[in-house]
LUMKOL-197037 format. One record per residue (C-alpha): y, z, x. Coordinates in pm, whole numbers, padded with zeros to 5 digits, always signed. Layout:
YZX;...
! end
This chain:
-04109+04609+02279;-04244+04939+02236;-04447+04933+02526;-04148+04814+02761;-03895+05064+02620;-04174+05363+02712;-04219+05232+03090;-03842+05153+03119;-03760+05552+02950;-04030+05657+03152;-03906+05536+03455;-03559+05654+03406;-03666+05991+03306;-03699+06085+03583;-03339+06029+03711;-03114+06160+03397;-03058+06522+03388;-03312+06711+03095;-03069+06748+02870;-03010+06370+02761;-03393+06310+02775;-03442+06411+02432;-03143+06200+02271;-03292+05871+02493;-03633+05890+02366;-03583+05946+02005;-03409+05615+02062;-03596+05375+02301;-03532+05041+02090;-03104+05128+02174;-03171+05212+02491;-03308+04870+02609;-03073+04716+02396;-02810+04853+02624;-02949+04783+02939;-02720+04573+03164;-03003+04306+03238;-03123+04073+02985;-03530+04194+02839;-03740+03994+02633;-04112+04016+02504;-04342+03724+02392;-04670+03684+02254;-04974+03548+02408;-04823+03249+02271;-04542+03259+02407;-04353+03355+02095;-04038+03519+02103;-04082+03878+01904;-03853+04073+02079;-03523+04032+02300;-03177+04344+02389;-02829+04203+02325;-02761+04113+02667;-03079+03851+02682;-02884+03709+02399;-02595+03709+02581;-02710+03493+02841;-02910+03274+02644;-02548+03224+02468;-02740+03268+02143;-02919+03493+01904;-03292+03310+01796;-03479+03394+01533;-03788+03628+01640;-04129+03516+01497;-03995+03157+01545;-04296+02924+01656;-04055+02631+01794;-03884+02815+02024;-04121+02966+02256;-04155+03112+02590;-03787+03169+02634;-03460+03170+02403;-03211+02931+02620;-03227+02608+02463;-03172+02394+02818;-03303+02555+03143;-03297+02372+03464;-03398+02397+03811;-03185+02430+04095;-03210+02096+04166;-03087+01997+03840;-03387+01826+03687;-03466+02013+03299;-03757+02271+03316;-03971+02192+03052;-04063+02525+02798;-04425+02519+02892;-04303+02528+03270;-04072+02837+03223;-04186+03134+03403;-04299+03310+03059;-04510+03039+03037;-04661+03058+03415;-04741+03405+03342;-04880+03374+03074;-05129+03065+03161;-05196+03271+03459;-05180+03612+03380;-04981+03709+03719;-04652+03847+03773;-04358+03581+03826;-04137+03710+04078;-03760+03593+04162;-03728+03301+04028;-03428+03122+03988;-03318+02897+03727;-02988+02722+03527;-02966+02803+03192;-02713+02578+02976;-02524+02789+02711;-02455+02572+02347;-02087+02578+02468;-02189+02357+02756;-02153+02672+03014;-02408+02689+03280;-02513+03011+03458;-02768+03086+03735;-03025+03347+03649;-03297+03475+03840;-03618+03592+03611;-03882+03871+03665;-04227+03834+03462;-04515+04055+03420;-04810+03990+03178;-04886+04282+02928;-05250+04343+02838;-05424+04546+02588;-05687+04837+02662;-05948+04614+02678;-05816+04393+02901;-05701+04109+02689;-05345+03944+02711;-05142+04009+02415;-04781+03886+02545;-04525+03908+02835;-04194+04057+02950;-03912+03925+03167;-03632+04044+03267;-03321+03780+03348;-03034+03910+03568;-02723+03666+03585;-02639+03571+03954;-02382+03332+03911;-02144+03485+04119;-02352+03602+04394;-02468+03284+04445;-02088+03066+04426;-02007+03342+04715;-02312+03246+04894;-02246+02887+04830;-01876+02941+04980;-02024+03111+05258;-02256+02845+05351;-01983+02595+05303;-01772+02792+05525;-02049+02808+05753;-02099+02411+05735;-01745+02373+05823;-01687+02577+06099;-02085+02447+06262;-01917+02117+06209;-01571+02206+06371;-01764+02332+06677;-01982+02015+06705;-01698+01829+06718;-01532+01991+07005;-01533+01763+07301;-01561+02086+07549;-01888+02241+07641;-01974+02596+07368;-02265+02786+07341;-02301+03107+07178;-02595+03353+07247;-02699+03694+07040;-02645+04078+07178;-02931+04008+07420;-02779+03675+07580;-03052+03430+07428;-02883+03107+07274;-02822+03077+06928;-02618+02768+06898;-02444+02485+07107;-02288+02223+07058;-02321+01836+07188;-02076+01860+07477;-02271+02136+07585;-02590+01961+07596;-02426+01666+07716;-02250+01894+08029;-02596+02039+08132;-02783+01706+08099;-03054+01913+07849;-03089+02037+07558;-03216+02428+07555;-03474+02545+07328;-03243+02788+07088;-03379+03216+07126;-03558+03120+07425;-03272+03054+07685;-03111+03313+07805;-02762+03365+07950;-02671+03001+07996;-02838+02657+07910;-02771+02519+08226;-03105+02390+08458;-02949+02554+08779;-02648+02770+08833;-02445+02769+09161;-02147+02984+09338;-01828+02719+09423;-01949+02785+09778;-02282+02644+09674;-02504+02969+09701;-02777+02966+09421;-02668+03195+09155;-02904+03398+08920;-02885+03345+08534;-02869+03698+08531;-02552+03691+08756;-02350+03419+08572;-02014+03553+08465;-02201+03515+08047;-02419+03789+08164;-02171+03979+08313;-01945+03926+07965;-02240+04100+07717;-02420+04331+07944;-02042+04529+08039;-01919+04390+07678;-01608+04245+07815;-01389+03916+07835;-01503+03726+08192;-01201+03510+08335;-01117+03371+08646;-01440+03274+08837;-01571+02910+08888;-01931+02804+08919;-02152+02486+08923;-02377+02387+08692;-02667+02146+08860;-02844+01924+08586;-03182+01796+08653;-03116+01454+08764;-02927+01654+09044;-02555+01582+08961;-02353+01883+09014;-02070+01974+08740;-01768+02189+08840;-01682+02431+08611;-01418+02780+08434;-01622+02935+08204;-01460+03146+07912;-01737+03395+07823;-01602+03642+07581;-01798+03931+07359;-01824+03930+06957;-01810+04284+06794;-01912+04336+06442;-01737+04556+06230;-01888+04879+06328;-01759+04807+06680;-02121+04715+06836;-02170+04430+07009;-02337+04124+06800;-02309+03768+07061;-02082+03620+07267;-01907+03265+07280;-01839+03090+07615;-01628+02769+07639;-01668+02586+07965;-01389+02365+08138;-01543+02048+08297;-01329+02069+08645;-01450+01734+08795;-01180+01541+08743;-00952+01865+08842;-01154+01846+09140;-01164+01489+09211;-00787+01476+09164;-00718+01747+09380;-00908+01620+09664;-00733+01274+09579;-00390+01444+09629;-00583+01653+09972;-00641+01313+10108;-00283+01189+09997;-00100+01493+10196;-00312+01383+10497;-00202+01076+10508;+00156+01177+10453;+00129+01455+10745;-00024+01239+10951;+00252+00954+10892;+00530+01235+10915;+00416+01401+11231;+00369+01030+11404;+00719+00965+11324;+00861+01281+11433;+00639+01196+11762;+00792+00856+11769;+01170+01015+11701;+01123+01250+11993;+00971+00971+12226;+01283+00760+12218;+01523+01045+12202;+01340+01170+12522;+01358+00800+12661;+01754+00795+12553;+01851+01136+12689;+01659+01044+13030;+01857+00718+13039;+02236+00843+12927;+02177+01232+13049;+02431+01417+13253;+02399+01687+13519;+02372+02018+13312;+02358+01824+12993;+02133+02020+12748;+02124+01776+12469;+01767+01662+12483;+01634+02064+12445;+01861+02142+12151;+01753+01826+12032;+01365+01862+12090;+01411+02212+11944;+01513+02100+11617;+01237+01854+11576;+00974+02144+11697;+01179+02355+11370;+01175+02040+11109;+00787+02041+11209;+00677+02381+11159;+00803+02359+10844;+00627+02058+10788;+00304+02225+10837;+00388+02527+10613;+00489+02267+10328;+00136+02029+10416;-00056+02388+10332;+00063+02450+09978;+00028+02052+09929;+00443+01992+09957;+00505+02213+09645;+00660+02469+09830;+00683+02685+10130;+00758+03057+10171;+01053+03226+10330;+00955+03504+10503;+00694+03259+10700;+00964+03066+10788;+01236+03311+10908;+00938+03454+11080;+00844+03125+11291;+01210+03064+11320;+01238+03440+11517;+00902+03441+11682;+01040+03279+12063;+01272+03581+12109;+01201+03956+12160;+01090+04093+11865;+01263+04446+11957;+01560+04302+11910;+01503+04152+11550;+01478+04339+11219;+01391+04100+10945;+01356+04256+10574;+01295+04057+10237;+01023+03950+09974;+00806+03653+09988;+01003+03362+09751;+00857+03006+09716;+01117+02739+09820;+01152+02375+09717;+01059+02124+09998;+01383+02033+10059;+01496+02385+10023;+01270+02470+10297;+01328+02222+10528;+01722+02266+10489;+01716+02664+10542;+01465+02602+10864;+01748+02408+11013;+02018+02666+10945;+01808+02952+11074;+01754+02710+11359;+02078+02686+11453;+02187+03048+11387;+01914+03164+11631;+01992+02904+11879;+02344+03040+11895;+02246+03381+11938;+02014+03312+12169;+02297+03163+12382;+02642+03303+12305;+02518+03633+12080;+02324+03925+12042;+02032+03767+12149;+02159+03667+12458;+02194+04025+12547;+01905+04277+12671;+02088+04575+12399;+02172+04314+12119;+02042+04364+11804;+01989+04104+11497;+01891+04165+11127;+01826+03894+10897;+01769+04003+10530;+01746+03823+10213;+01685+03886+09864;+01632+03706+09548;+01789+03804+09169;+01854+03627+08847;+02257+03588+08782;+02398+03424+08474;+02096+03266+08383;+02018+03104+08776;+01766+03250+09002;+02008+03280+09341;+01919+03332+09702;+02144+03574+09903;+02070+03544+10321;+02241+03763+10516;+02238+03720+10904;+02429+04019+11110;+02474+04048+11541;+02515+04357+11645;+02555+04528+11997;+02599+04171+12168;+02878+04027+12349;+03232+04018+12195;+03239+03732+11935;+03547+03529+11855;+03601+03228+11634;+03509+02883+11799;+03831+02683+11853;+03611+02386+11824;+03301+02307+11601;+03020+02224+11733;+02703+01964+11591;+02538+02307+11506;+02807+02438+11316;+02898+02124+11170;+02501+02079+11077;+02522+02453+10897;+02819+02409+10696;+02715+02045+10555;+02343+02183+10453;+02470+02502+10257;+02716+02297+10100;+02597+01965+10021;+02244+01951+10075;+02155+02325+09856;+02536+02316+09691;+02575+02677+09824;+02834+02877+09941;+02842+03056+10296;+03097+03315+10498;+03074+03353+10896;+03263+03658+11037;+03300+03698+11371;+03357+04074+11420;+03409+04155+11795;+03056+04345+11754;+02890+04025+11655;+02831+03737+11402;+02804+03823+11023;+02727+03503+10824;+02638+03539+10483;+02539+03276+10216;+02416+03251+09833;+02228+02952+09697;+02061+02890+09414;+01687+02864+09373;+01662+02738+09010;+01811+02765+08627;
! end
């Protein structure tokens, strides 16, 4: 023990100011006895001669030195990690001693008489004599229980969240600070059609990459790359992954960068988002609005046919029935088309009061308002009104003169809770207006769409400088 305490003092020596050297080495045998690790000796035996109180404390004993039936070590049950009981003769004391080499870092169990179990890791050198010849060993034991329960949380954590992401039925990879794969999961492999060889892959694991045009894309180039090497979230851009057996995959990838604490970059994670079925639906629906323009435009076709073939048949000198009627079919169409090109989900108004006003002089026309998405039906009632308003002033109002002047302006705001629609359609500089003593189809037509088909309300003024017609609907709650 002598021996130990003079390397250990020796050792520390050198890092205790001068002062306290004097006091530590008058006292070596309480110094070791006060270490924080656990210190014992042996003999070439293997007997126990000498051992500090906090060996003891981890043996959960206090043997008796000298004592020939305990040897090598003073726990009375050791264990592996594994479980199965170490034998004494098996101990590291023991290895070092039948060897005469240093044990380093081994771990072991050692079972306390109160049935307590603690993990240990053990340290032993061989001592030798001047000559040469083994006369005993030291170890030093170090209890690691806790360090290892955190290290066996964090691999359980680890186990749970590696199995959380293999059971994810979308496509995830994640890939170091350089973009070479660390981890992915089935989907993944199963959405590429291969399985990449982990730290060797880089940027992606798909075979071939591909722009949604279908231009070749470079590795380097996929949005992943562009994620780590400018260390920001990528969002927005589709691609196409091509597997090997040729079948191309539609896909939004989610490539986003992982910062360690100290703020540098570490990885990334990117989720992919299969589109083929998006895809396949979409051009399912495509082929769908085809058919249904192609049907819709046939019938207007066949309307106008027999209303020409009626008109021809029951038309009076002078009679311009057939043209007003032709015209609102050639209205009810263009709308059609603007609805077929955002798939019948909507149309926009300014496109619309814009076709409606495109026959006439467009120095005479002022329109003002923002784009706003209407409904379908919406859309195809407010054509017919605009229609009709224009018709009118083509004929009777400012339009029909070369000075007139028209301005049709609309806005949209939320009121109460409802998203409303204010139109406001004002004649200026035309001929003198006056109220209709009778009303006509068009009028009729007006007042029965604002009201009952868009349950709006509506004003017409007929100043003696022109029409002012006004009305509010709303667009949704």
């Amino acid at each position: 023990m002598g021996n130990v305490a003079a390397a250990v003092d020796s050792e520390h020596a050198r890092r205790v100011p001068i002062r306290g050297f004097d006091q530590i080495i008058r006292s070596p045998a309480e110094f070791v006895d006060n270490l924080p690790i656990g210190i014992y000796v042996c003999d070439a035996d293997g007997v126990l001669t000498q051992y500090n109180a906090r060996a003891a404390e981890l043996w959960g004993l206090k043997p008796n030195l000298g004592n020939s039936g305990l040897r090598f070590c003073g726990a009375l049950h050791a264990f592996r990690l594994d479980g199965t009981p170490i034998p004494p003769d098996q101990s590291p004391m023991a290895e070092a001693l039948r060897t005469e080499e240093a044990v380093r870092d081994r771990e072991m169990i050692f079972r306390k008489p109160t049935g307590e179990r603690i993990t240990i890791v053990a340290n032993v050198n061989p001592m030798f004599d001047d000559d040469g010849r083994l006369t005993g060993g030291v170890s030093c034991i170090q209890d690691i229980t806790e360090l290892r329960r955190i290290q066996s949380e964090q691999n359980e954590g680890r186990h749970v969240v590696r199995t959380v992401l293999d059971a994810i039925p979308a496509p995830l990879y994640a890939t170091d600070h350089d973009g070479y794969l660390t981890y992915y999961n089935p989907a993944a492999a199963q959405f590429w059609g291969l399985e990449p060889e982990l730290r060797r892959q880089r940027w992606c694991g798909s075979w071939k990459l591909l722009h949604e045009d279908g231009r070749p894309m470079a590795h380097d180039e996929c949005p992943m790359a562009t994620a780590i090497k400018e260390q920001r979230a990528v969002r927005g851009p589709t691609a196409i992954a091509e597997r090997p057996d040729g079948t191309r995959v539609p896909f939004m990838p989610y490539p986003t960068p992982i910062f360690g604490t100290d703020g540098k970059l570490v990885g990334a994670v990117n989720l992919l988002f299969d589109l083929t079925e998006i895809k396949r639906a979409e051009a399912q629906q495509k082929a769908m609005i085809d058919e249904l323009n192609h049907r819709v435009k046939n019938t207007l076709a066949t309307v106008q046919s027999l209303a020409a073939q009626t008109f021809r048949d029951e038309a009076r000198p002078g009679d311009a029935s057939r043209a007003a009627f032709e015209a609102r079919l050639l209205a009810l169409s263009k709308t059609h088309d603007h609805l077929t090109r955002q798939s019948w989900e909507w149309a926009d108004l300014k496109a619309i009061v814009q076709d409606t006003m495109a026959p006439y002089r467009a120095e005479q026309i002022t329109l003002s308002g923002p784009s706003v998405h209407l409904t379908s039906k919406m859309a195809l009632s407010l054509s017919m009104v605009l229609h009709e308003l224009a018709t009118n002033a083509a004929k009777y109002g400012a339009l029909s003169a070369p000075d007139g002047r028209l301005e049709v302006s609309w806005i949209a705001q939320t009121m109460g809770g409802e998203r409303h629609l204010s139109l406001a359609w004002t004649e200026s500089h035309g001929p003198a207006v006056t109220p209709p003593t009778r009303r006509g189809f068009g009028s009729k037509l007006i007042e029965r769409t604002i009201a009952q088909d868009l349950g709006g309300t509506a004003e017409a003024v007929f100043d003696r400088g022109g029409l002012r017609y006004t009305c509010d609907v709303v667009l949704s709650r």
